[in-house]
MMTF fields as JSON, N, C-alpha, C and O atoms, coordinates in Angstrom:
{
  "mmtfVersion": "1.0.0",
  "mmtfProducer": "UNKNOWN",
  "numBonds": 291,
  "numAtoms": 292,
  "numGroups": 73,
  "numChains": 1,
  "numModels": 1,
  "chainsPerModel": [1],
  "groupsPerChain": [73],
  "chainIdList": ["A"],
  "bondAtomList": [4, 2, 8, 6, 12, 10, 16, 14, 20, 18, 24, 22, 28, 26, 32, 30, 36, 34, 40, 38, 44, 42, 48, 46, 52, 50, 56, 54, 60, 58, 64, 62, 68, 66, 72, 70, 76, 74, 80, 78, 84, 82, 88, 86, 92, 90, 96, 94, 100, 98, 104, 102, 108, 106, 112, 110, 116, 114, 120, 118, 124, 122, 128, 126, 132, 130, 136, 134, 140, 138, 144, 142, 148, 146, 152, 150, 156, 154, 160, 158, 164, 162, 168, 166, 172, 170, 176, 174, 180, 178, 184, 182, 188, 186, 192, 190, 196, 194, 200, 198, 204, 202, 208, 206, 212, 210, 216, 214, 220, 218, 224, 222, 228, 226, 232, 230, 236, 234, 240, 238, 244, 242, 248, 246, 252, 250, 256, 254, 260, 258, 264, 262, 268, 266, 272, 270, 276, 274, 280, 278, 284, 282, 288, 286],
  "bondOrderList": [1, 1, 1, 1, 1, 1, 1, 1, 1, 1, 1, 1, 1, 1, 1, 1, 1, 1, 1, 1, 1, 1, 1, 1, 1, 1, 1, 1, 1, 1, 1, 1, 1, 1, 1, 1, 1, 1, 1, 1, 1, 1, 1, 1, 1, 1, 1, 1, 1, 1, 1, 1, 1, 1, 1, 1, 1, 1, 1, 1, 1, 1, 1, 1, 1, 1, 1, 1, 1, 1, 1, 1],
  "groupList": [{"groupName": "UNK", "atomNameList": ["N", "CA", "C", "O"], "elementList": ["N", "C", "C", "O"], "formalChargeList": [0, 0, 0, 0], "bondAtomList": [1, 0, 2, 1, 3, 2], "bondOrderList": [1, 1, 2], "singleLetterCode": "X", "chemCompType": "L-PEPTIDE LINKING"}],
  "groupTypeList": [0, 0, 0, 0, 0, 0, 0, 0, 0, 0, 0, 0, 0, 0, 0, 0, 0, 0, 0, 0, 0, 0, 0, 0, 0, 0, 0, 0, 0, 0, 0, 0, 0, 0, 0, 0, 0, 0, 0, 0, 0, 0, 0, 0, 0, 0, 0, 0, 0, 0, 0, 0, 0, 0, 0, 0, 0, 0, 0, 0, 0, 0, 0, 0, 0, 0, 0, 0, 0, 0, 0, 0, 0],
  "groupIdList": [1, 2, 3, 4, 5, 6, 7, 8, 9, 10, 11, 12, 13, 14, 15, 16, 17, 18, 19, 20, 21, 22, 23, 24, 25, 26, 27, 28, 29, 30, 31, 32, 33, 34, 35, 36, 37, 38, 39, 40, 41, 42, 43, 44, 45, 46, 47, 48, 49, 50, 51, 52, 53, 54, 55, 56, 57, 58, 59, 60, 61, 62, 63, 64, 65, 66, 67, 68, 69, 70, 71, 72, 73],
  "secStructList": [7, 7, 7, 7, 7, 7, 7, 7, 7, 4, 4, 4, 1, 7, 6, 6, 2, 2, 2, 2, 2, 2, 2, 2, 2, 2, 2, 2, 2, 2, 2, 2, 6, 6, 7, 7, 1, 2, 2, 2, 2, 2, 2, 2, 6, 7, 4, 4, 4, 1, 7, 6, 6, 6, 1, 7, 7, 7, 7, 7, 6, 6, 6, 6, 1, 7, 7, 7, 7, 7, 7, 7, 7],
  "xCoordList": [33.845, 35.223, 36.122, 35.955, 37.018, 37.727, 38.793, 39.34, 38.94, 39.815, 41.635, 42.38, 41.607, 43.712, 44.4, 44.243, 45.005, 45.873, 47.13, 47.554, 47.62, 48.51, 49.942, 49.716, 50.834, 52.395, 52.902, 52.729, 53.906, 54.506, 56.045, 56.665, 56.917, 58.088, 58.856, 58.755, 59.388, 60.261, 61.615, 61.922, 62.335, 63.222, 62.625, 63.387, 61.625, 60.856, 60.64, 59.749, 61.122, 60.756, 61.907, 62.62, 62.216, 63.323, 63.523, 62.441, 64.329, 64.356, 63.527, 63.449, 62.834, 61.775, 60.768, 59.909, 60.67, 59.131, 59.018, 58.08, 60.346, 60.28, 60.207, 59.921, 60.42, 60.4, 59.105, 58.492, 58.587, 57.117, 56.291, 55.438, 56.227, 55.252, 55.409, 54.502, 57.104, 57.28, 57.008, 57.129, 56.682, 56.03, 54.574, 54.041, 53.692, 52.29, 52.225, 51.578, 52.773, 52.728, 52.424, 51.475, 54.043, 54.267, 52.619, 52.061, 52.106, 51.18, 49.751, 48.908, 49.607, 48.108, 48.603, 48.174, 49.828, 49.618, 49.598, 49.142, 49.914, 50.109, 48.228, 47.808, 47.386, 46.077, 45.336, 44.736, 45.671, 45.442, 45.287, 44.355, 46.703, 47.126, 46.547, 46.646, 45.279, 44.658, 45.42, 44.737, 46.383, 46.85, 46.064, 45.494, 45.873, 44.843, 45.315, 45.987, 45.11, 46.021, 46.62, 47.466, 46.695, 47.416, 49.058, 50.113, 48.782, 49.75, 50.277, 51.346, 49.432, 50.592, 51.512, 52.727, 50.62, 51.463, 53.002, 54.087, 52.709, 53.608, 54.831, 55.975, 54.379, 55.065, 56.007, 57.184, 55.355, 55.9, 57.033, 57.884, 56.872, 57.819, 59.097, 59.916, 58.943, 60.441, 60.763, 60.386, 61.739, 62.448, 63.283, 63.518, 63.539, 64.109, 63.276, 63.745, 61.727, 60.934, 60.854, 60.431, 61.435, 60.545, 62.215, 63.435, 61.409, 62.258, 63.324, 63.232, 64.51, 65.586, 65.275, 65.791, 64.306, 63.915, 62.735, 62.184, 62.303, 61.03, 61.555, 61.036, 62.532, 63.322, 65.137, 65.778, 65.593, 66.753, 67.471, 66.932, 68.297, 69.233, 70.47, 71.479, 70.45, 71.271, 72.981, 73.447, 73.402, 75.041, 75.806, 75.955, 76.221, 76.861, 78.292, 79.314, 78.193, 78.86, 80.411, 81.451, 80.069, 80.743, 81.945, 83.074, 81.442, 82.603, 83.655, 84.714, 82.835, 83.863, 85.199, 86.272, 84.754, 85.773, 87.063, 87.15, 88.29, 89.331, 89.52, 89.24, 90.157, 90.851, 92.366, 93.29, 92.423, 94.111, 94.514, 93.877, 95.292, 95.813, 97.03, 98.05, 96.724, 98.332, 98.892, 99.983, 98.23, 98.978, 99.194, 98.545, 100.145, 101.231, 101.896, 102.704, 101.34, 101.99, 103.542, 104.27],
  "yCoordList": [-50.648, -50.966, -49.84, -48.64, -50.356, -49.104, -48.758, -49.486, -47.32, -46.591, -46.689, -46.474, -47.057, -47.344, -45.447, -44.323, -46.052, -44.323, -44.887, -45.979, -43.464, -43.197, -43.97, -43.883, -44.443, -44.84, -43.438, -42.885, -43.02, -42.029, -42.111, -42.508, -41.804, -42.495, -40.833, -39.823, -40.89, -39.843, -39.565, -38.407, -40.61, -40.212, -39.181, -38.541, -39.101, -38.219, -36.951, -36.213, -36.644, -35.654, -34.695, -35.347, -33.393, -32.905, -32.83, -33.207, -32.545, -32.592, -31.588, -31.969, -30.453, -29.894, -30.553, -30.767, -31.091, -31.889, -33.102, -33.193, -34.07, -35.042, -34.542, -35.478, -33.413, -32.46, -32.348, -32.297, -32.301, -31.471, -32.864, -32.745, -33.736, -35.163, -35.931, -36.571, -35.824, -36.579, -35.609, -36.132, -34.361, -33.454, -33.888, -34.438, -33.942, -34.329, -35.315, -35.345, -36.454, -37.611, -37.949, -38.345, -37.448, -37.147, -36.699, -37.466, -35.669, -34.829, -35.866, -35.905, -36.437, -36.929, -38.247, -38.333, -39.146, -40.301, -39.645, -40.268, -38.589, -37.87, -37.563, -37.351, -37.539, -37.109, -38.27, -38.548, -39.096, -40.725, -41.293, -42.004, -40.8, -41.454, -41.319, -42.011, -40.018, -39.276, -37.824, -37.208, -37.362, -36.169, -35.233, -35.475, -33.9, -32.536, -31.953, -32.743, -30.787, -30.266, -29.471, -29.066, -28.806, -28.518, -28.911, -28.308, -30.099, -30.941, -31.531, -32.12, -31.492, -32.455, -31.501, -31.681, -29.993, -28.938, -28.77, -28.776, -28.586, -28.259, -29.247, -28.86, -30.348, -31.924, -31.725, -32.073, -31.202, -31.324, -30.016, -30.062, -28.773, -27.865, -27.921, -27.066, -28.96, -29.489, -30.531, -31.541, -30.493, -31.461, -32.579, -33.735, -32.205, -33.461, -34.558, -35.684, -34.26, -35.602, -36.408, -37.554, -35.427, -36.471, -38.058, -37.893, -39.312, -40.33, -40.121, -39.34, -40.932, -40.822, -41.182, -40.677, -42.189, -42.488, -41.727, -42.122, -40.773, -39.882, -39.047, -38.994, -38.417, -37.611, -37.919, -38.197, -37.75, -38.603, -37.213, -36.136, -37.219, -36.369, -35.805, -36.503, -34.63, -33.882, -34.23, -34.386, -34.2, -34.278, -32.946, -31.906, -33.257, -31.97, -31.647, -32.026, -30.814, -29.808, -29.579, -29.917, -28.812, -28.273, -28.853, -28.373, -30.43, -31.003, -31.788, -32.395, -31.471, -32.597, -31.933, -32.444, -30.15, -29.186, -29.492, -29.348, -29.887, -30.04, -28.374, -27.456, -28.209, -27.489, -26.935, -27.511, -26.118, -26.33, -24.591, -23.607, -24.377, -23.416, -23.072, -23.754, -21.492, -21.506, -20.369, -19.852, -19.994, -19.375, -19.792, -19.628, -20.494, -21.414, -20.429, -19.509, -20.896, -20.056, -20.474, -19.978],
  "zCoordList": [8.976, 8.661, 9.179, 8.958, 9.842, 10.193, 9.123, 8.295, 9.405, 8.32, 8.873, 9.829, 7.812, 7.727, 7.813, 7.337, 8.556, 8.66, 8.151, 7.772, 8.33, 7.164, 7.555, 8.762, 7.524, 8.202, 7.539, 6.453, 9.229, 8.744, 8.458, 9.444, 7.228, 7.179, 7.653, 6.956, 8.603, 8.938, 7.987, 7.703, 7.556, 6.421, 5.307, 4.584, 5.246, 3.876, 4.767, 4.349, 5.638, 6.304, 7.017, 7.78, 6.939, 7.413, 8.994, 9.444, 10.007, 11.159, 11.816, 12.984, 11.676, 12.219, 11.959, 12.815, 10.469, 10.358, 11.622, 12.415, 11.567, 11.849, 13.9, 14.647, 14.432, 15.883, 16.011, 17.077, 14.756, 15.326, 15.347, 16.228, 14.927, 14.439, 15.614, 16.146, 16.19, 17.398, 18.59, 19.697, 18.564, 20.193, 19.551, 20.514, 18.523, 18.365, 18.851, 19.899, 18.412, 18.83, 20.83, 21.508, 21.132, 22.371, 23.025, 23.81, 22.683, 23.279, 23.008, 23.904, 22.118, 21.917, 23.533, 24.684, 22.618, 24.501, 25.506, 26.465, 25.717, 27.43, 27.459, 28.596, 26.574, 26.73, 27.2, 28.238, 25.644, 26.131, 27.261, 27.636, 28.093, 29.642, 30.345, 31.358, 30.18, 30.813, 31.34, 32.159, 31.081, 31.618, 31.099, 30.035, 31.799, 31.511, 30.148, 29.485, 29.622, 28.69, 29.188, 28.391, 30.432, 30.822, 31.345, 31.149, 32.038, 32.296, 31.322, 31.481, 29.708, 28.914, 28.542, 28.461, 28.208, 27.758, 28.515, 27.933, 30.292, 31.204, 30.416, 30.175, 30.152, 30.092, 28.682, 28.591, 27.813, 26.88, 26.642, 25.753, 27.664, 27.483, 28.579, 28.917, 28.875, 29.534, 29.261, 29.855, 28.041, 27.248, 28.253, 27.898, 29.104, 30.357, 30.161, 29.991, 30.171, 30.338, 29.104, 28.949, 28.112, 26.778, 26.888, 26.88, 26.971, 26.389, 25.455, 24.508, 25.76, 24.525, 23.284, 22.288, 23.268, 21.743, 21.286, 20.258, 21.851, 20.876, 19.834, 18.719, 20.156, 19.447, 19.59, 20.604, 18.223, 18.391, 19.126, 18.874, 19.743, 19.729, 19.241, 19.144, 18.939, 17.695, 18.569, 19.697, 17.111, 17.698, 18.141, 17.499, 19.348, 19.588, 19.165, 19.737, 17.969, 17.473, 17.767, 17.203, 18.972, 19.988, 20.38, 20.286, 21.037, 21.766, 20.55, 20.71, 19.249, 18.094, 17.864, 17.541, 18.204, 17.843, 18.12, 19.34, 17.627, 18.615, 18.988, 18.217, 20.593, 20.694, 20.757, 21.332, 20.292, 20.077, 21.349, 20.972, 22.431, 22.83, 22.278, 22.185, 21.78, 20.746, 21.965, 21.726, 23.171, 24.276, 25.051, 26.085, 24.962, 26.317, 27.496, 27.373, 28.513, 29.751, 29.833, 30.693]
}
């Protein structure tokens, strides 16, 4: 009989937990696919490759800022 694994609910989980479960994840199919461990490693430390939906992407901050110039030329 095969054994039931676990469902993982990412809401129960904070955003590093839920970073690290989705690069595991990421890393076991790249083995799967057959890639070396080398190559999944290479693969997995350049965030360009990972899909938009593996990891959601964080909101940037930055651009919500309004800017205001209070030194008018």
């Amino acid at each position: 009989m095969a054994r039931k694994r676990p469902v993982i609910d990412l809401e129960t989980y904070n955003a590093l937990d839920a970073y690290a479960i989705a690069l595991n994840e990421y890393y076991k199919a790249l083995r799967k696919a057959g890639f070396s461990e080398t190559h999944a490693f290479w693969i997995l430390g350049d965030r360009e490759t990972f899909p938009d939906w593996i990891i959601p992407n964080l909101p940037n901050r930055i651009d919500n800022i309004p800017y205001e110039d209070d030194d008018e030329d």
